[in-house]
One Martini backbone bead per residue (centre of mass of N, CA, C, O) as a GRO file, in nm:
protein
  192
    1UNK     BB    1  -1.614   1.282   1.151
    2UNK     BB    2  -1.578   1.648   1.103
    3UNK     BB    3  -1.805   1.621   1.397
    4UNK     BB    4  -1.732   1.379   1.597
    5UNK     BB    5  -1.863   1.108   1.460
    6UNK     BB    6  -1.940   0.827   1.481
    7UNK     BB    7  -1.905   0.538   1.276
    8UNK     BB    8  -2.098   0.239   1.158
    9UNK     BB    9  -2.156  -0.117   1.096
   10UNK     BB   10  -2.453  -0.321   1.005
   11UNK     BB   11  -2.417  -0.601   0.869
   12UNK     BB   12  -2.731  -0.732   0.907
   13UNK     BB   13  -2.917  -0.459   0.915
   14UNK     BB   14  -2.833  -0.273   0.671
   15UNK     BB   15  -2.642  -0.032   0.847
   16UNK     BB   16  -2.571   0.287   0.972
   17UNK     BB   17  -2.412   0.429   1.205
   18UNK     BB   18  -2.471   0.686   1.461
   19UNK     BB   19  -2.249   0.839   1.737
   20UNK     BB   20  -2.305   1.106   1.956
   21UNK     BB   21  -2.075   1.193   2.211
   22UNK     BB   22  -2.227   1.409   2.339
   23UNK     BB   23  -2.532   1.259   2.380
   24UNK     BB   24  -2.530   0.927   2.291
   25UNK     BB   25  -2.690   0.938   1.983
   26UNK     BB   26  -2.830   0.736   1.799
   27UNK     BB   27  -2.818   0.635   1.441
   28UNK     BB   28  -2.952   0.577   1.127
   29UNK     BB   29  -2.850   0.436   0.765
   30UNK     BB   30  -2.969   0.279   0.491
   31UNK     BB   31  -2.832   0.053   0.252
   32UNK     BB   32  -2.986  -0.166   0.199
   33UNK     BB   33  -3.075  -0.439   0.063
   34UNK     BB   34  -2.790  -0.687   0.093
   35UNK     BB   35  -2.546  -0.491   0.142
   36UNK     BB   36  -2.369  -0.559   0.381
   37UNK     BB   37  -2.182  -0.370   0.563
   38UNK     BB   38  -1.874  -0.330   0.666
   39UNK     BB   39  -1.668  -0.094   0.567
   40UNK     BB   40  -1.512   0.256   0.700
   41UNK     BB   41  -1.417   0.595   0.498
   42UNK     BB   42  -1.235   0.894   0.527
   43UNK     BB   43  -1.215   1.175   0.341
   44UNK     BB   44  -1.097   1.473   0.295
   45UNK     BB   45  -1.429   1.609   0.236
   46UNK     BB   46  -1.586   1.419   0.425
   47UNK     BB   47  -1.656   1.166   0.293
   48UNK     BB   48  -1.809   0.846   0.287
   49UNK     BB   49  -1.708   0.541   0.260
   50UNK     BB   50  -1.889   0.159   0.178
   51UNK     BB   51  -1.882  -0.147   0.194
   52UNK     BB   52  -2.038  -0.376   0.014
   53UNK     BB   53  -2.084  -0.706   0.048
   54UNK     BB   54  -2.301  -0.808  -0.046
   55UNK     BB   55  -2.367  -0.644  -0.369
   56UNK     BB   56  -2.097  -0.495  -0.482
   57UNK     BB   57  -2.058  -0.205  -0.354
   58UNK     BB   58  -2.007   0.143  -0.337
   59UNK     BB   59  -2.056   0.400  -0.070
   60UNK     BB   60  -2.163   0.740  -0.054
   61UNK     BB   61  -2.131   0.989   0.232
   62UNK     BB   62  -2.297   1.164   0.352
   63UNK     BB   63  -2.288   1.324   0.708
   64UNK     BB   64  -2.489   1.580   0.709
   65UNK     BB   65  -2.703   1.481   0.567
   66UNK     BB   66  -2.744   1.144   0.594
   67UNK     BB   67  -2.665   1.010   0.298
   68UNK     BB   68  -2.655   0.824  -0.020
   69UNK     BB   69  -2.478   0.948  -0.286
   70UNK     BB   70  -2.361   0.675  -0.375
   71UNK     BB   71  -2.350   0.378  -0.596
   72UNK     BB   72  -2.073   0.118  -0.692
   73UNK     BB   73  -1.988  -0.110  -0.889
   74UNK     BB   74  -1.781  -0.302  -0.881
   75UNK     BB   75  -1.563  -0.490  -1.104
   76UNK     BB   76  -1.703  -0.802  -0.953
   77UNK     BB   77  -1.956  -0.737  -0.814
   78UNK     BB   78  -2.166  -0.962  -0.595
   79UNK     BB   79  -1.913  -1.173  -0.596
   80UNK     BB   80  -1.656  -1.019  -0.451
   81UNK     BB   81  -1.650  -0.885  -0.155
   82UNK     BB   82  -1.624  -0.610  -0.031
   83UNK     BB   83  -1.421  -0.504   0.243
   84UNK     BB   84  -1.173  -0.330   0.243
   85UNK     BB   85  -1.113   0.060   0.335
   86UNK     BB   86  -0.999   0.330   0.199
   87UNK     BB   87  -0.825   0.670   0.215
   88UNK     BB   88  -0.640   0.892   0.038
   89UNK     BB   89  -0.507   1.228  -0.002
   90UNK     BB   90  -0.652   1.232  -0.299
   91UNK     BB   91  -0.951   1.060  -0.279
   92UNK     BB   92  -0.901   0.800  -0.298
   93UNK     BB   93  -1.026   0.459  -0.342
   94UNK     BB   94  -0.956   0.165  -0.140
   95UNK     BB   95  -1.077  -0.172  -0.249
   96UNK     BB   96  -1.119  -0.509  -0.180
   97UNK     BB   97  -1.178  -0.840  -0.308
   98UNK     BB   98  -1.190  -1.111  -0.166
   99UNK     BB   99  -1.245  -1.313  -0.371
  100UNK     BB  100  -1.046  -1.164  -0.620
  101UNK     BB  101  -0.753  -1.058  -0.540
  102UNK     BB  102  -0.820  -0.744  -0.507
  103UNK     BB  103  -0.766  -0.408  -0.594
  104UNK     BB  104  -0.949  -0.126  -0.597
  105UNK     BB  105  -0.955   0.198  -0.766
  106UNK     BB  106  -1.096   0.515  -0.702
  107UNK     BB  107  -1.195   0.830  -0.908
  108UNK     BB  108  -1.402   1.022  -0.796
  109UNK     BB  109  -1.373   1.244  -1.046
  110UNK     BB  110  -1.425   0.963  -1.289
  111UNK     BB  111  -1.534   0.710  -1.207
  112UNK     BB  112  -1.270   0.502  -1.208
  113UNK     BB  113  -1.150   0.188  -1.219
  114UNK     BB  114  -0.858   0.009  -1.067
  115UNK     BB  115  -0.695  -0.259  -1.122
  116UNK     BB  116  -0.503  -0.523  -0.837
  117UNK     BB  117  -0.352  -0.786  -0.838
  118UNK     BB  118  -0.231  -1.027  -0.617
  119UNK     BB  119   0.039  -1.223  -0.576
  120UNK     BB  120  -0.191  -1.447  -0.408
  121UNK     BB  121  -0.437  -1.628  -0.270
  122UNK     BB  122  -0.572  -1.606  -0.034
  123UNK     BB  123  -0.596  -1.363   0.147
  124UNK     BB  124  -0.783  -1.175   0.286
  125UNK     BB  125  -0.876  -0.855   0.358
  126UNK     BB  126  -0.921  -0.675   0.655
  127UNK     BB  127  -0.725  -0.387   0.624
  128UNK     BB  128  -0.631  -0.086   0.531
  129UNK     BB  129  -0.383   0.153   0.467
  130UNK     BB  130  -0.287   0.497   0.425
  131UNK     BB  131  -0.008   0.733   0.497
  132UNK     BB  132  -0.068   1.044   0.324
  133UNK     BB  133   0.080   1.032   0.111
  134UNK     BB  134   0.239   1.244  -0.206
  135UNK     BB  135   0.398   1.332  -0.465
  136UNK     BB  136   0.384   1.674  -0.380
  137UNK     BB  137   0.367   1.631  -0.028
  138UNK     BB  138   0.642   1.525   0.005
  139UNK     BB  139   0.867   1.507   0.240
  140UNK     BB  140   1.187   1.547   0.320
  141UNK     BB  141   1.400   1.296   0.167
  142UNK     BB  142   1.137   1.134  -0.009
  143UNK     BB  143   1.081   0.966  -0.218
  144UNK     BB  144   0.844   0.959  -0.473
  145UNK     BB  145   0.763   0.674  -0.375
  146UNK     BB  146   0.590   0.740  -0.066
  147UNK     BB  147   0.328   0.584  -0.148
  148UNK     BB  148   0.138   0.330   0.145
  149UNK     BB  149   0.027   0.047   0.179
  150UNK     BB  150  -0.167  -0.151   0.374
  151UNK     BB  151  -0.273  -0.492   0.434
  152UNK     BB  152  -0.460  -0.711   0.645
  153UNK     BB  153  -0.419  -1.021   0.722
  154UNK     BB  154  -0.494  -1.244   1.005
  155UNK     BB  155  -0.310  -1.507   0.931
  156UNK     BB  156  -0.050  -1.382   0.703
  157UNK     BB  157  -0.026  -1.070   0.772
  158UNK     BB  158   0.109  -0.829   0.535
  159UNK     BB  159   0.061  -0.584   0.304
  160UNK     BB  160   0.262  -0.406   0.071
  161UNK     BB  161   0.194  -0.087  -0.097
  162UNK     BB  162   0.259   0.075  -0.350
  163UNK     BB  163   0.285   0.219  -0.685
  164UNK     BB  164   0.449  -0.056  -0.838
  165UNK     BB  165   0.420  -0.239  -0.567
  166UNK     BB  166   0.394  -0.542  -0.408
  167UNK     BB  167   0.420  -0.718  -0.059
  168UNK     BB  168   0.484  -1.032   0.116
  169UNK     BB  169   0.599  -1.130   0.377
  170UNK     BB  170   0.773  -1.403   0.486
  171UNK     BB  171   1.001  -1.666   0.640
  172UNK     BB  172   1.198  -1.497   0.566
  173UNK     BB  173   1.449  -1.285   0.610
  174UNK     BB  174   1.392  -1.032   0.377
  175UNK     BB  175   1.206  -1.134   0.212
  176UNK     BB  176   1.006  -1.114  -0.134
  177UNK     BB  177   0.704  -1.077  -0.287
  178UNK     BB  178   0.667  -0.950  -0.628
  179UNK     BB  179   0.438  -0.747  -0.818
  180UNK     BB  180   0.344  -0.581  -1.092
  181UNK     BB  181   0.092  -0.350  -1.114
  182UNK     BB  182   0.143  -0.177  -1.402
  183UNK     BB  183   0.156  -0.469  -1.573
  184UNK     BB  184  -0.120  -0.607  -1.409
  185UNK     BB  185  -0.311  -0.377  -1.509
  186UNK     BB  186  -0.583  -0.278  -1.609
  187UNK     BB  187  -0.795  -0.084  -1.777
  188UNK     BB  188  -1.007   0.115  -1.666
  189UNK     BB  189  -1.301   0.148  -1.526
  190UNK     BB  190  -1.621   0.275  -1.564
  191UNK     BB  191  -1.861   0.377  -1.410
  192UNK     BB  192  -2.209   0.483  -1.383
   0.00000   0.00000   0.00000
């Protein structure tokens, strides 16, 4: 977090540990029964998301205050299986659902999700990456679709994401399969 406490997840005993590196001292912040937090990521305002694998929830963590600030269902619900998740410099949360091999963004300001399908099944994500570039702060030179997330499957390599298109390297080099996300995403869905 933005005061250098380290954050992690306690996927069976449901908690959210810190640890103090100046002392030492660990303390936990219960996630709930059934939550089984997976991944843990800071966004821009210094705020933390935490996908619940058990449950199918998104959690927002005060992390000075050290509390849960809110919880969000996922688009795909408590069957999901949300895994790997990342925030973008505009403070968007990416997070995929494992099990329906989507990848859902939420919009923070408006509490609502947008899903975009994978285009092929048994994807698996297990890391999210976002490179922090955004269309108003891109560096000079690069093109306006410059914002990029990575997300890595450990069996078949990495899925690279852009702003309306996925690509999964191949076995052949330099193929991509690519699949439009703009044409193939549902429309937003309102959070709670």
């Amino acid at each position: 977090d933005k005061q250098g406490n380290v954050w992690f997840c306690r996927f069976s005993a449901d908690l959210l540990g810190r640890l103090d590196p100046k002392t030492g001292e660990i303390t936990t912040l219960s996630t709930g029964p059934g939550s089984r937090p997976r991944r843990i990521a800071t966004a821009p305002d210094g705020t933390l998301w935490v996908t619940y694998y058990g449950n199918g929830k998104l959690g927002q963590i005060d992390p000075v205050a050290r509390k849960v600030v809110r919880e969000l269902e996922m688009p795909a619900g408590a069957a999901g299986g949300p895994y790997a998740v990342t925030v973008d410099a505009k403070g968007r949360v990416w997070a995929n659902e494992i099990q329906t091999d989507t990848v859902a963004m939420l919009d923070p300001a408006t509490l609502q999700f947008r899903v975009f399908k994978l285009p092929s099944s048994g994807v698996g994500i297990r890391k999210a990456i976002v490179d922090g570039h955004d269309l108003e702060n891109r560096p000079p030179g690069r093109p306006a679709r410059s914002a990029r997330m990575a997300m890595a499957k450990a069996e078949s390599g990495v899925w690279a994401a852009g702003l309306e298109t996925m690509a999964q390297p191949t076995a052949s080099a330099g193929a991509t399969l690519r699949a439009s996300i703009s044409s193939s995403a549902p429309e937003p869905r309102p959070g709670p």
